[in-house]
DSSP file (Angstrom, degrees, kcal/mol; ACC not computed):
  #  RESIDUE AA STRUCTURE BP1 BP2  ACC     N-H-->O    O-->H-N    N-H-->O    O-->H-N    TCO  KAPPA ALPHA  PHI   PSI    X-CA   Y-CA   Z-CA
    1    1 A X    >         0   0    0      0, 0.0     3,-0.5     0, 0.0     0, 0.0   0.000 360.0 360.0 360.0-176.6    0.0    0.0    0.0
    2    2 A X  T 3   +     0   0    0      1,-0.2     0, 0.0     3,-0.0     0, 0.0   0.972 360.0  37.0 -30.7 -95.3    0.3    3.7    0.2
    3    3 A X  T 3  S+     0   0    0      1,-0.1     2,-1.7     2,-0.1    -1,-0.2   0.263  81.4 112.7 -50.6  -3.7    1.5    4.0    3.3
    4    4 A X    <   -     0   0    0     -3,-0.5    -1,-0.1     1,-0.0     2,-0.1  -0.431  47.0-168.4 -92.3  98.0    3.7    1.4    3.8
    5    5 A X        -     0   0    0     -2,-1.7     3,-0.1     1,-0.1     2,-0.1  -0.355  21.0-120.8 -84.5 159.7    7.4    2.3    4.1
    6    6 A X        -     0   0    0     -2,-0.1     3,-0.1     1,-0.1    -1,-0.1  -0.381  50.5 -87.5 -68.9 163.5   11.1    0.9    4.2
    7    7 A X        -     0   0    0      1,-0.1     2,-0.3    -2,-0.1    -1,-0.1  -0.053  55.9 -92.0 -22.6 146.1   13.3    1.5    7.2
    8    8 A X        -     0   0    0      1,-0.1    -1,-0.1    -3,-0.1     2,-0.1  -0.689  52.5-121.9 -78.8 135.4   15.3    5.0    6.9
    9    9 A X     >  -     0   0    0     -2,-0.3     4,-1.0     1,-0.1     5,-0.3  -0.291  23.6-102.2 -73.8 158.2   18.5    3.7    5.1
   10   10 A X  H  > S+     0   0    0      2,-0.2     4,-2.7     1,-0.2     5,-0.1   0.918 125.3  54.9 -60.0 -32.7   22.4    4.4    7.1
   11   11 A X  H >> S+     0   0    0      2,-0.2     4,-1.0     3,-0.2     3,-0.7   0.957 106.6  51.1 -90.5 -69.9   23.3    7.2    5.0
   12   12 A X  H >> S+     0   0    0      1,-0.3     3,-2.8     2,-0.2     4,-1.0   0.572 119.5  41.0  -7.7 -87.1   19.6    9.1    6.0
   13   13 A X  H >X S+     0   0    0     -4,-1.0     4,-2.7     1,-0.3     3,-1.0   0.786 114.4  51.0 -47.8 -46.7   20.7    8.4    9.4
   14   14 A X  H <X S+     0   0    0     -4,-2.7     4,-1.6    -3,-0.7    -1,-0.3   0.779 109.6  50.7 -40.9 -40.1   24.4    9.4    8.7
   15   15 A X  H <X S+     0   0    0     -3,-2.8     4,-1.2    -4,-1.0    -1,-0.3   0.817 113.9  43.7 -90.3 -25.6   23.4   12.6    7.3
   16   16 A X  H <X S+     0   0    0     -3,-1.0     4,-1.7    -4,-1.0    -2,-0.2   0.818 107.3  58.3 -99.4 -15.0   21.2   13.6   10.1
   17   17 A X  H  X S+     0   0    0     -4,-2.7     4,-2.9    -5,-0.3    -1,-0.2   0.981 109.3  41.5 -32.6 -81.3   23.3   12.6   12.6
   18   18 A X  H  < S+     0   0    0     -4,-1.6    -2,-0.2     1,-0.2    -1,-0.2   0.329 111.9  55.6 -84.5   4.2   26.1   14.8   11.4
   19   19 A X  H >X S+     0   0    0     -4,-1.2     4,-1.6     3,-0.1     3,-0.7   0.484 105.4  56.8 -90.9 -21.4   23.5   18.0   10.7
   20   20 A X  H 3X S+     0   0    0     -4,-1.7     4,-4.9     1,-0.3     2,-1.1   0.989 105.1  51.1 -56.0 -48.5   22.5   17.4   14.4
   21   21 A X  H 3< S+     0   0    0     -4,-2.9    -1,-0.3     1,-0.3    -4,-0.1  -0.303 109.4  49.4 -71.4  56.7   26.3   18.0   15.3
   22   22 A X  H <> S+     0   0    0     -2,-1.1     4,-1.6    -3,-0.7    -1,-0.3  -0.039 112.7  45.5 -90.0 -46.4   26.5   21.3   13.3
   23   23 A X  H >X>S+     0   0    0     -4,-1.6     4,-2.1     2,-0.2     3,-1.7   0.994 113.1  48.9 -62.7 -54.8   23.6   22.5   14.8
   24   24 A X  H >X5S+     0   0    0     -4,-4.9     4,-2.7     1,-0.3     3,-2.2   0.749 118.5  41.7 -28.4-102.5   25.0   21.3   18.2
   25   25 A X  H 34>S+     0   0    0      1,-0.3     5,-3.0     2,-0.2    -1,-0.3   0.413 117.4  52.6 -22.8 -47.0   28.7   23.2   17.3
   26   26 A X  I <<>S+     0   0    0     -3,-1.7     5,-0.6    -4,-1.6    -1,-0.3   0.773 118.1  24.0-133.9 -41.5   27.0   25.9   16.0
   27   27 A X  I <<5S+     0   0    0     -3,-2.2    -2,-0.2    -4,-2.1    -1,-0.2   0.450 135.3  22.3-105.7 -10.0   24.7   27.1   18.4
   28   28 A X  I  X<S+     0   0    0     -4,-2.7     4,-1.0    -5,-0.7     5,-0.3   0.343 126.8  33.1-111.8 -91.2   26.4   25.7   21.8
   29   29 A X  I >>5S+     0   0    0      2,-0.1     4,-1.2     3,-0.1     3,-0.5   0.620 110.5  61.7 -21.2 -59.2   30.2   25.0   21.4
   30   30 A X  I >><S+     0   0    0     -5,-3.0     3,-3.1     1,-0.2     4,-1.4   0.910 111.5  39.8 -52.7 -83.7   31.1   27.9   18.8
   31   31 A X  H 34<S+     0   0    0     -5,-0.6    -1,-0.2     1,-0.3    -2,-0.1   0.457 113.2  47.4 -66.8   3.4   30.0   30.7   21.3
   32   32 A X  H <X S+     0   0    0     -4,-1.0     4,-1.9    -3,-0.5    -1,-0.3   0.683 109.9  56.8 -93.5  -7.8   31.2   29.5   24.4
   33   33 A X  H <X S+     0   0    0     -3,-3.1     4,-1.9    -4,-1.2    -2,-0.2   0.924 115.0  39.9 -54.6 -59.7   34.4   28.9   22.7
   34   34 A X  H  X S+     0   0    0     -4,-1.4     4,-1.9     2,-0.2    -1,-0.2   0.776 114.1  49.5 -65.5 -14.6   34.4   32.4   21.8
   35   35 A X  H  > S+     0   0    0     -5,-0.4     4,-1.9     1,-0.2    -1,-0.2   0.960 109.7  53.3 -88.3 -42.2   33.1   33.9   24.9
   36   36 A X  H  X S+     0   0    0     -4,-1.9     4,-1.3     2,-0.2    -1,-0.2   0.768 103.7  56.3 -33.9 -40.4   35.6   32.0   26.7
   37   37 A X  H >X S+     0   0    0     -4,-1.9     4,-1.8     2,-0.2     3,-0.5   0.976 108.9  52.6 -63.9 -65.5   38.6   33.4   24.4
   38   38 A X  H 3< S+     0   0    0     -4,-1.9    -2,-0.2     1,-0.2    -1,-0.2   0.666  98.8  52.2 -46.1 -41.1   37.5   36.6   25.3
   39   39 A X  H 3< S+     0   0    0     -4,-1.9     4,-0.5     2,-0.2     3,-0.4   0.642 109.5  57.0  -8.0 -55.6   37.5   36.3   28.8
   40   40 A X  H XX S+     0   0    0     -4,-1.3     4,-2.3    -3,-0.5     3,-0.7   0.899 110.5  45.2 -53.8 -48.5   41.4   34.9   28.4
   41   41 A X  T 3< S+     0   0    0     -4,-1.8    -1,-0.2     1,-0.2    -2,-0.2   0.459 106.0  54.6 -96.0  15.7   42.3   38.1   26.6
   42   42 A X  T 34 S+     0   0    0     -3,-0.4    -1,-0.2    -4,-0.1    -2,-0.2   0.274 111.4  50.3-121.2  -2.3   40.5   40.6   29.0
   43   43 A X  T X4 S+     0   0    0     -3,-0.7     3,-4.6    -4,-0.5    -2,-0.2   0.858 112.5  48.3 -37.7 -86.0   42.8   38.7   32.1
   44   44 A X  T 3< S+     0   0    0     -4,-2.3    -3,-0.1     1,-0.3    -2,-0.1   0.744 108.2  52.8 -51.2 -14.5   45.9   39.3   30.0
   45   45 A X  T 3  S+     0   0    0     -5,-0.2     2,-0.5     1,-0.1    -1,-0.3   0.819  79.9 118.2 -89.6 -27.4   45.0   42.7   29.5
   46   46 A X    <   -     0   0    0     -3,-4.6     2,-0.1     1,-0.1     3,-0.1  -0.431  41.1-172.7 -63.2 108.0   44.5   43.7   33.3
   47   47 A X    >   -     0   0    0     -2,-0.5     3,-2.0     1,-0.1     2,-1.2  -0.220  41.7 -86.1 -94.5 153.1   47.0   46.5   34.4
   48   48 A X  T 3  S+     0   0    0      1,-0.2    15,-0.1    15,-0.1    -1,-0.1  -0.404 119.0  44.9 -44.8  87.6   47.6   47.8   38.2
   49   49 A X  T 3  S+     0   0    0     -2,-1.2    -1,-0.2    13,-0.5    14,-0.1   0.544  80.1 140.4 134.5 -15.6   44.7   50.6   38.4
   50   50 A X    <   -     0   0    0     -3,-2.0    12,-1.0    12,-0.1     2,-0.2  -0.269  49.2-137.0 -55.6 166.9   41.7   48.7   36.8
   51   51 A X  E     +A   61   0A   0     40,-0.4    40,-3.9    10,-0.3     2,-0.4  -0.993  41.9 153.7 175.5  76.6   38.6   49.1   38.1
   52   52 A X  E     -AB  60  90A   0      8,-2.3     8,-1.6    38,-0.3    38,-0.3  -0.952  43.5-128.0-159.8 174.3   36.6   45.4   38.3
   53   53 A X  E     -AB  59  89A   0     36,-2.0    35,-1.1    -2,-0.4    36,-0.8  -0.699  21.6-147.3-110.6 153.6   34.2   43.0   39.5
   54   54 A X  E >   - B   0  87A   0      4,-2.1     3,-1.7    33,-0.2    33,-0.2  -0.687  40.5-107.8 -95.4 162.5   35.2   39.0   40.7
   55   55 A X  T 3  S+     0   0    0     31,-2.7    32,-0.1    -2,-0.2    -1,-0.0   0.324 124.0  72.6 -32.3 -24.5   32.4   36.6   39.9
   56   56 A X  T 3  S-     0   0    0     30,-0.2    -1,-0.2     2,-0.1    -3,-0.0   0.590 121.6-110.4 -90.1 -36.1   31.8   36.5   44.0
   57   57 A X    <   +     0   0    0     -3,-1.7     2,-0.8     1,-0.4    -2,-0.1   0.697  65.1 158.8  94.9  14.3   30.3   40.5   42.9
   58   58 A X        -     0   0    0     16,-0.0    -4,-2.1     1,-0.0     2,-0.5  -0.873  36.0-150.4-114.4 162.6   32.7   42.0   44.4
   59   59 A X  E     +A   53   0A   0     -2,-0.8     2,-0.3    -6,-0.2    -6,-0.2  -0.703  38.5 125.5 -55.9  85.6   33.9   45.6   43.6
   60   60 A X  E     -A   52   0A   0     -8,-1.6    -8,-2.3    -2,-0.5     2,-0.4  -0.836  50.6-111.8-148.6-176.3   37.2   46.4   44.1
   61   61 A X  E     -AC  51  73A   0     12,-0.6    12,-1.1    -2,-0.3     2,-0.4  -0.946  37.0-112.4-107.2 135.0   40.6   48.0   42.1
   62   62 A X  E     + C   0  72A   0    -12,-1.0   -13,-0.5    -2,-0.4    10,-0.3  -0.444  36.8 171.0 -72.7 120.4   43.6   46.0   41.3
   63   63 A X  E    S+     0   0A   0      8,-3.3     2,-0.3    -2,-0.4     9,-0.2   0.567  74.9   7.3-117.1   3.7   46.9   47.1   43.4
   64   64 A X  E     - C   0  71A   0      7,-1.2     7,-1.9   -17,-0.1     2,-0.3  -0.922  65.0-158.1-161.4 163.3   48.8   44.4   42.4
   65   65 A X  E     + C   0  70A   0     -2,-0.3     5,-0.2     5,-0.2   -17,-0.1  -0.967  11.3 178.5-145.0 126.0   48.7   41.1   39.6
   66   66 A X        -     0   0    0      3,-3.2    -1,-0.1    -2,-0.3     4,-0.1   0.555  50.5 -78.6 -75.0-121.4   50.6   38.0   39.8
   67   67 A X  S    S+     0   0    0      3,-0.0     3,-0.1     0, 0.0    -1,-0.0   0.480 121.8   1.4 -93.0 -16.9   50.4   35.0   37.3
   68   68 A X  S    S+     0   0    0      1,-0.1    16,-1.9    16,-0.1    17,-0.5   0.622 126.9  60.2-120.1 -22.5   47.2   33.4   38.6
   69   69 A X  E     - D   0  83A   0     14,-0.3    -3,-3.2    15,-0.2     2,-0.4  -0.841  59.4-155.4-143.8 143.0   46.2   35.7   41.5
   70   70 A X  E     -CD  65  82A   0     12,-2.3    12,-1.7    -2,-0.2     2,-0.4  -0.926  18.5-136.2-123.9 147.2   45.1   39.7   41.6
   71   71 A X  E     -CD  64  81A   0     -7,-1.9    -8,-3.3    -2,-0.4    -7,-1.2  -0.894  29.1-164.5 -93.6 137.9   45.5   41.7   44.9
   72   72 A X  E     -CD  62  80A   0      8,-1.9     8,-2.9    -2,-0.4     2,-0.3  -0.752  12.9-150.4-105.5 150.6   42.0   43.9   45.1
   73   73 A X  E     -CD  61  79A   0    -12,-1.1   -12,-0.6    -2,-0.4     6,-0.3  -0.766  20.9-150.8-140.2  94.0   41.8   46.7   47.3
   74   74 A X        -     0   0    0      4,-1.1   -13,-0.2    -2,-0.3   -14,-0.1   0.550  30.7 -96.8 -28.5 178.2   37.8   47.3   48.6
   75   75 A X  S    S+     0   0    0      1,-0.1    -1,-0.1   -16,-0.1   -15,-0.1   0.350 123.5  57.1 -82.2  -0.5   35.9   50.2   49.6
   76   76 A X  S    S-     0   0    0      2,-0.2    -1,-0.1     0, 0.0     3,-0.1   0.882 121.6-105.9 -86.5 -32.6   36.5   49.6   53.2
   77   77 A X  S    S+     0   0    0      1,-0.6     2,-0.1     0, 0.0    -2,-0.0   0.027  75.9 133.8  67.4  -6.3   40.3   49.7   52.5
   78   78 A X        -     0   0    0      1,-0.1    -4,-1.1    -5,-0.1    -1,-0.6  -0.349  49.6-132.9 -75.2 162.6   40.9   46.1   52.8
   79   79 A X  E     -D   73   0A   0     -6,-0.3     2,-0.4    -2,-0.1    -6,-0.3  -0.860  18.5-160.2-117.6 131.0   42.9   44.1   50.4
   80   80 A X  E     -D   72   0A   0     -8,-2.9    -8,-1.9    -2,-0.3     2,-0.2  -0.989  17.3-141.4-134.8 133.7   41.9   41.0   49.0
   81   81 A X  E     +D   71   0A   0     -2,-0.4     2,-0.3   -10,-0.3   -10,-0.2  -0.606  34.5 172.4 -66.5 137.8   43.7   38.0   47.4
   82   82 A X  E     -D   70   0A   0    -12,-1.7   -12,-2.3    -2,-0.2     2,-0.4  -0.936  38.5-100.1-129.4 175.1   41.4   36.7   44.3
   83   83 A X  E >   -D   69   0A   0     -2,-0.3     3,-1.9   -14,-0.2   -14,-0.3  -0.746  39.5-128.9 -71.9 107.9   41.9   33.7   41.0
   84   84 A X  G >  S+     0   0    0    -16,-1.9     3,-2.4    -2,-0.4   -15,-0.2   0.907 106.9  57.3 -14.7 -58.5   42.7   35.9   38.0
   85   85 A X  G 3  S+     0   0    0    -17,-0.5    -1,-0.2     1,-0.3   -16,-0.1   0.630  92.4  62.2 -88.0  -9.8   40.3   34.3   36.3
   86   86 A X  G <  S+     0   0    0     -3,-1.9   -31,-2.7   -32,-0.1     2,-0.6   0.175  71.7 105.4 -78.0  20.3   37.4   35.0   38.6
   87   87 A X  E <   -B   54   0A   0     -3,-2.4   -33,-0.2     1,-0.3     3,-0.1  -0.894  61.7-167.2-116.6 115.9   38.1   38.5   37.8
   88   88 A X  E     -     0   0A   0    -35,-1.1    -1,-0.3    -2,-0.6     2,-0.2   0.976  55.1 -59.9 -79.9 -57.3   34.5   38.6   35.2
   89   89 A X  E     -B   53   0A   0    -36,-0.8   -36,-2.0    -3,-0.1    -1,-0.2  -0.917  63.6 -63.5-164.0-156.4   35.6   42.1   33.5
   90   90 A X  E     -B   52   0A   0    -38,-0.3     2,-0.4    -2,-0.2   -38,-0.3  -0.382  35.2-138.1 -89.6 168.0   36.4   45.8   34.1
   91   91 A X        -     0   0    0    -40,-3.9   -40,-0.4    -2,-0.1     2,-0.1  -0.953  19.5-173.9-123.4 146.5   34.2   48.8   35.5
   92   92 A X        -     0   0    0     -2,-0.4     8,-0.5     1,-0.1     2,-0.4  -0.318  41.7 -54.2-116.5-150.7   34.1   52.2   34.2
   93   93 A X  B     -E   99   0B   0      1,-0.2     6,-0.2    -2,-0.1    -1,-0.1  -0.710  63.0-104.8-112.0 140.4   32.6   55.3   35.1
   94   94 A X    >   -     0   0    0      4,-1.2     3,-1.4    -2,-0.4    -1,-0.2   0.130  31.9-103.5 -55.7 158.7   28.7   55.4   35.6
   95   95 A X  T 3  S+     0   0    0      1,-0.3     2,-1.8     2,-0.2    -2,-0.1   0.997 125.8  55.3 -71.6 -68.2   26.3   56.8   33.3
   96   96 A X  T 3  S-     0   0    0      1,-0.2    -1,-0.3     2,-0.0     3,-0.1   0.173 116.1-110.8 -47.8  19.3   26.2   60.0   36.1
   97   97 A X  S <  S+     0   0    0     -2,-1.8     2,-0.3    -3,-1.4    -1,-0.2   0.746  85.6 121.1  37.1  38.8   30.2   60.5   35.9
   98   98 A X        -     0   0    0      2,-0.0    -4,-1.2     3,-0.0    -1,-0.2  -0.945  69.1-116.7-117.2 156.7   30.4   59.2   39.4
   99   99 A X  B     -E   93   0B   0     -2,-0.3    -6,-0.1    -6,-0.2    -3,-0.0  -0.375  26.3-111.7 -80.2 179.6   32.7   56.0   39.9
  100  100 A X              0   0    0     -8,-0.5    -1,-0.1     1,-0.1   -41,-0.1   0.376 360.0 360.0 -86.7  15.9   31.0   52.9   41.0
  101  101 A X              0   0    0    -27,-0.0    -1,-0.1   -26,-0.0   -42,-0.0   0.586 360.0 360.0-163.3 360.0   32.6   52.8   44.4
């Protein structure tokens, strides 16, 4: 009859297979790849005098940067060891010219 069909043959499956993983790659992998990369080169890029937030949310200035580890300096005046890499990104100056801390 009409309706009666074969089995999808291996290459069918093969092809859809390997359009899932494109989508996959294309809409997960590629941009955490990228966002990640970015993230790497906005570390390297942190000087003595930034302005930025850790991941934790806090707020502080950088007073000193090893290879792995950033010294922070608060609004209380304390000094804080953090992980480079929890360092999310920089602050600037507020929409009101005032800084953010």
């Amino acid at each position: 009859m009409f309706f009666a069909q074969e089995g999808l043959g291996p290459w069918t499956m093969i092809i859809v297979l390997v359009a899932l993983f494109a989508l996959m790659y294309f809409f997960l992998i590629r941009p955490r790849q990228k966002q990640q990369k970015e993230h790497e080169e906005m570390t390297k890029e942190l000087k003595a005098g930034d302005r930025v937030i850790t991941a934790g949310g806090i707020y502080g200035q950088i007073e000193s940067l090893s290879e792995d580890s950033a010294v922070l300096k608060v609004e209380s005046g304390a000094a804080i060891r953090v992980a480079r890499g929890s360092i999310l990104g920089k602050q600037g100056v507020t929409e009101g010219g005032r800084e953010p801390f």
